[in-house]
N, C-alpha and C positions, 0 to 999 in steps of 0.2 A: 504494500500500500504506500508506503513511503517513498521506494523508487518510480510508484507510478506518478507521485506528485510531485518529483524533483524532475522529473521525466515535461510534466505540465507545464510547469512551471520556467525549464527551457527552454521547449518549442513556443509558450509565450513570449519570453525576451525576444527569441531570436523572430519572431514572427513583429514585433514592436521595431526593434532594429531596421529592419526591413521596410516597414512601414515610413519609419522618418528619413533614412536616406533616402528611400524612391521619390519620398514627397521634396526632400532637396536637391535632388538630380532634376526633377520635375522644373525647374524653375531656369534651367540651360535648356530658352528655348527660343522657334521661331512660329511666326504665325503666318500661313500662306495664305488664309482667307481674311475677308475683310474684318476690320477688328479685331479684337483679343481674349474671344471665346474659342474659340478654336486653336490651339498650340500642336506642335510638332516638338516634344523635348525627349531630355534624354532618360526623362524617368520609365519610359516604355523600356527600354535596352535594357533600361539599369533591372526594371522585378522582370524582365526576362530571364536576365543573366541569374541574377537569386534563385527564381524558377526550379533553373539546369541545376544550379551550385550545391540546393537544398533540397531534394527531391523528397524528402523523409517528411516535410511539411505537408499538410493541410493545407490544397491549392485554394481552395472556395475559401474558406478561413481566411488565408493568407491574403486573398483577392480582397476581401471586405474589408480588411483591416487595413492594407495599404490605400484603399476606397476614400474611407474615410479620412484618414490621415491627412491626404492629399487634398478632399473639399475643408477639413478642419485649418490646413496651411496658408491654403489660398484666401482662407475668408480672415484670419488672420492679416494678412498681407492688404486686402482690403480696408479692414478696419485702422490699418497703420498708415493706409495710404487718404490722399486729400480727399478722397471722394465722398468716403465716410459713408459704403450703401447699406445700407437697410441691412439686417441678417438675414429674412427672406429674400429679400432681393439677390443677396451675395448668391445664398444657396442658389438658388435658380441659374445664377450664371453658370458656376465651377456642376453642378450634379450633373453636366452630362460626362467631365472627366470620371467621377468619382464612379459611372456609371461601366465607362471603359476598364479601369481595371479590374470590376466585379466580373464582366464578360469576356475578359482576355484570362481570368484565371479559372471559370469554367469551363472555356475549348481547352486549356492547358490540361486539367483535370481527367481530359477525355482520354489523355494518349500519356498520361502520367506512367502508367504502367509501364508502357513501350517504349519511355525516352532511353533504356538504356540499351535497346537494339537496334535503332533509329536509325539509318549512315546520315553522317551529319546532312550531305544533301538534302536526305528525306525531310529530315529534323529542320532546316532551315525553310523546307516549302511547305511545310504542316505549320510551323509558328507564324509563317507568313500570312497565310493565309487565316487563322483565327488573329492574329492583329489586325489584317484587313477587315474581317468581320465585327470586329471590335471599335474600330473607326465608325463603321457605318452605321453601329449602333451609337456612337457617340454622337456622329451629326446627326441621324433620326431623334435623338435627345434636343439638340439643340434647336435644331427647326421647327419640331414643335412649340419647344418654351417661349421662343422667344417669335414664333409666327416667320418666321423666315422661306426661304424657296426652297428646295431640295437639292443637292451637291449637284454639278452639272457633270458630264460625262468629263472635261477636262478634269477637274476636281478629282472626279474617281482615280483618272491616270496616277495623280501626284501624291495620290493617299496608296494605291497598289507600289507604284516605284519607291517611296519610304516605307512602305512594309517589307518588301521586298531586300532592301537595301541594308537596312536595322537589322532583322533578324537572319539576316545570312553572315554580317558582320558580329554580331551579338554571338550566335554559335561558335562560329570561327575562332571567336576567341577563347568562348570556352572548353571548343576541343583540343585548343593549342594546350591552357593549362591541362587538359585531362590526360593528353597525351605527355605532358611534363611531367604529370605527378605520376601515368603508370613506367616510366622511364627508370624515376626514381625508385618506385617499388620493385622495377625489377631489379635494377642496379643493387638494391637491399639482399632481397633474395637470392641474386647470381652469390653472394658472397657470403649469405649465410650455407647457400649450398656448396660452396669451398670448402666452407671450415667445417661440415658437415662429411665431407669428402677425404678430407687433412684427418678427422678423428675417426673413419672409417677403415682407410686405407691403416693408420697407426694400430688400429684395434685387432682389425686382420694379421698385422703382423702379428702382434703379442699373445693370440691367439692360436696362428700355428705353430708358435715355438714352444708355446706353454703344453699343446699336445703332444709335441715331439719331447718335450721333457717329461711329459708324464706317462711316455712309454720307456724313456730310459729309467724313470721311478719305478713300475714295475718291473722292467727286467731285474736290478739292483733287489726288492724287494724278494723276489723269485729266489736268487743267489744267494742272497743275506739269508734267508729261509731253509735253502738248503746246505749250506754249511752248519746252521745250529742243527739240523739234524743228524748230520755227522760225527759232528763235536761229541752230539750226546749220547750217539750211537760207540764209539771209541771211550777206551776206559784214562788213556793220557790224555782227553778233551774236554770230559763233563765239565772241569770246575768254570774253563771258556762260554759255554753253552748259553750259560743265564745271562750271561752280558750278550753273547749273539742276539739272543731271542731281545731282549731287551733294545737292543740298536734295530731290528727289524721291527717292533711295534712302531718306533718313533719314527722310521721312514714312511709306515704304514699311515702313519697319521699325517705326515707331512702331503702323502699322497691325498688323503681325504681332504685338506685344507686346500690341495693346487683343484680338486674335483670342483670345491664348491667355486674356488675363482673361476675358472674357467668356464662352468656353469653361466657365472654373472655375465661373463665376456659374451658368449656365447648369444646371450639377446639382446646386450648391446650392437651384436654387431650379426646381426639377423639377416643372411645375404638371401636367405628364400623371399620374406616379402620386399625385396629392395625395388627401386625400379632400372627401368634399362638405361646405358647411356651407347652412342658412336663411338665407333672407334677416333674416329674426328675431336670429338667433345674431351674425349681421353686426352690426345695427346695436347688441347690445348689447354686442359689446366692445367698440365704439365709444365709446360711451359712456360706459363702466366705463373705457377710456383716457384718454378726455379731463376726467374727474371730477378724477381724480390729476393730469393737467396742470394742469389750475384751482388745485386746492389747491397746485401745487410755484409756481405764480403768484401765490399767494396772493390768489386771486379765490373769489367764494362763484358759481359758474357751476351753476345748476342744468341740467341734461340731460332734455330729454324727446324722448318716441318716440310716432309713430301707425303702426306698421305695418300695412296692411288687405290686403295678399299678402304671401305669405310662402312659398314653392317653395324646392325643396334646389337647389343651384349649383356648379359645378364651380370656377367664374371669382372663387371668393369674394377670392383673394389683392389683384385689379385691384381689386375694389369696396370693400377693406378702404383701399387705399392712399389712391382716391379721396375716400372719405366720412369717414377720419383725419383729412387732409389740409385737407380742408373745413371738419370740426369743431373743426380744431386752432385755423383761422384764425380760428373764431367765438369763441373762447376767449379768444382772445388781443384780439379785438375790444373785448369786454367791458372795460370800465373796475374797476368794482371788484366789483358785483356784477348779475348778469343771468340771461338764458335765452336758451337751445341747443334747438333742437328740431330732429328728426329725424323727417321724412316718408316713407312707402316707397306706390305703389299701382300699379296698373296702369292706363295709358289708350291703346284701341284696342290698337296691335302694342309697344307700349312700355311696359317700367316704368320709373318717374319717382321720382328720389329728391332727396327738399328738403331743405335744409342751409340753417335762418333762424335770425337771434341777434337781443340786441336793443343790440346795440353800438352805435357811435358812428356807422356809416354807411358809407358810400363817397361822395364829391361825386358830380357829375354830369359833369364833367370828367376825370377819372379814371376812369370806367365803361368807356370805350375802350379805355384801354390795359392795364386791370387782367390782361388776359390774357397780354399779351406779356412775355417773356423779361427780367430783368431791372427789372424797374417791381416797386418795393415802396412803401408808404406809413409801413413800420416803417422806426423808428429805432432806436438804443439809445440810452445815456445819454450817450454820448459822439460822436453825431453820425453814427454808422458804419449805415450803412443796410443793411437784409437782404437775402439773395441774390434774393429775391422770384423763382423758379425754382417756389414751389409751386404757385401755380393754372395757369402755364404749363402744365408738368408735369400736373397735371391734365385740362387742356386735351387734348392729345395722346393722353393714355390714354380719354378718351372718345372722340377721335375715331377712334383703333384699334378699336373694338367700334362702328362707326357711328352711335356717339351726338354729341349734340348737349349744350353748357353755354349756360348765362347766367344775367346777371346780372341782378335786380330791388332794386335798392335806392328807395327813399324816404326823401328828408332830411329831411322832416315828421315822421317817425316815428321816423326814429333806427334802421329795421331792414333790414337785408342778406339778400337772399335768393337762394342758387344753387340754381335747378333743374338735375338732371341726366335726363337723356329716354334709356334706351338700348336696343336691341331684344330686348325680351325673348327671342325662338327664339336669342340671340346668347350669353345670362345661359344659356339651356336647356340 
């Protein structure tokens, strides 16, 4: 009850609001016929534009309100000016205005529903034409109050071409902003689905290696188990046995503690209901990630891409970690300024994605073990070497989807090149 009266109580303001700005926009105006019963201002545009802006409002409401506002203004403006008419009188002049916005915001009313499927074209010949309808009830208002003739055909022209004219410029502009503001929301969105993508791709990692550790936890488990039975089976062993058995419970349990993390991981990083991405899409956040890497490096790493397939993918989360991974290493490759290039194609039952820099290389001695667990070539400034766990890790994750890595470097050239080969019906 309360939200429903805070609720009231807003679209009151803002329906007031509305009201006195239209009735002072109203007042930037011109008059084409004779005398100054009849105006052409900008308060039309202006509760158009509101209209479009506020569609949540009470159009008929909203019409009456700005109605009145607008005869309560002008008589106003009357009574301040020398003339000093009558308040009947005043009324009588301004009600055929007050009379216009009550009937420009019941044809508005009619298609309220439909302004958000509208193409602006339509939208601006649909508003045109109930503001032209809306005019002709205004001058029917005034011809009769005040016994006058009835608009001539010229007349009608000048009142179609400023209907006409107003509300195709009145939309325009507010498709400009609507088109700015959904610009922005996507602009939001691309970038909440980055880091959406950065915590997906990191999750997947720490996922597959927490499984691969908790198959080395059982085998060790297995071992550990049968050795205490051993011990206890042999008479020089028992007094060892109760410490065995003992160190096997607590891996036992360490296992159940990796079950329940991994558990958590597991629907954090939910790849069954994920959605699909391109191969395309892939390799350009990739890119767009490792650009920003470069510059927090303070490297000038340019990035380039030949994508020549490009199919939608389920498995994008694996290929984002891989070809990050990859691209991160090329980056960091890079001395002070280089190129990143990224390949994607198909050959035969496989697509093949390249990850070449034009960094300082790899020896030829090093090319063997660059894959194994542990072997890094980075240092830091203090001597402390890298976990070098990532191309490992990479390693693994192609060989899960029956793909295949290597390495092609060239020390003549100064360029590192990892092809990744993996079955395409795999990516399908």
């Amino acid at each position: 009850m309360e939200w429903m009266q805070n609720r009231f109580k807003s679209t009151g303001m803002q329906i007031l609001i509305i009201a006195l700005l239209v009735a002072i926009a109203g007042e930037f105006k011109i008059t084409p016929f004779s005398g100054e019963i009849f105006r052409i201002g900008l308060g039309s545009s202006a509760f158009l534009f509101f209209l479009l802006l506020m569609r949540h409002l009470p159009y008929v409401k909203t019409g009456v309100a700005v109605g009145v506002a607008v005869l309560l203004f002008r008589m106003l403006e009357d009574t301040a000016s020398a003339d000093h008419l009558l308040i009947l009188e005043s009324v009588r002049k301004h009600f055929s205005a007050m009379l216009y916005y009550i009937v420009f915001s019941i044809g508005m009313s009619w298609i309220q529903k439909r302004l958000h499927v509208l193409h602006p074209l339509l939208l601006g010949a649909c508003t045109a034409g109930i503001d032209f309808l809306s005019n002709e009830m205004e001058l029917i208002a005034r011809s009769t109050l005040f016994h006058l003739p009835y608009v001539q055909l010229s007349q009608w022209l000048l009142i179609s071409v400023t209907a006409v004219v107003r509300c195709y410029f009145t939309v325009g502009l507010y498709s400009s902003l609507t088109v700015s503001q959904m610009r922005i929301v996507h602009a939001e969105q691309q970038k909440r689905m980055e880091q959406m993508l950065k915590i997906g791709s990191g999750l997947y990692g720490e996922v597959f290696y927490l499984k691969k550790s908790m198959d080395t936890i059982e085998q060790i488990t297995a071992k550990s188990y049968d050795l205490y039975c051993r011990l206890n089976e042999a008479k020089e062993g028992w007094e060892y046995s109760r410490s065995i058995l003992e160190i096997t419970q607590q891996i036992h349990e360490v296992k159940k503690d990796s079950q329940r993390i991994l558990a958590g991981l597991l629907k954090l990083s939910d790849r069954e209901t994920a959605s699909e991405m391109k191969l395309s899409e892939i390799v350009q956040f990739v890119m767009r990630s490792n650009e920003e890497y470069g510059r927090m490096l303070l490297k000038e790493a340019s990035l380039e891409k030949d994508v020549r397939s490009d199919y939608i993918t389920s498995h994008y989360i694996p290929l984002l970690t891989v070809l990050n991974n990859l691209a991160a290493n090329a980056v960091e490759a890079i001395e002070r300024k280089g190129t990143v290039r990224i390949q994607v194609y198909e050959m035969h039952e496989d697509t093949v994605f390249i990850v070449s820099d034009s960094g300082s290389g790899i020896s030829e001695q090093d090319k063997e073990m660059v894959f194994e667990p542990g072997f890094t070539t980075k240092y830091s400034q203090e001597g402390i070497a890298a976990t070098g766990i990532g191309l490992s890790h990479v390693r693994d994750i192609v060989r899960s989807f029956g793909g295949t890595i290597r390495l092609k470097s060239r020390d003549q050239t100064d360029e590192t090149t990892f092809i990744v080969s993996l079955p395409t019906t795999a990516l399908k």
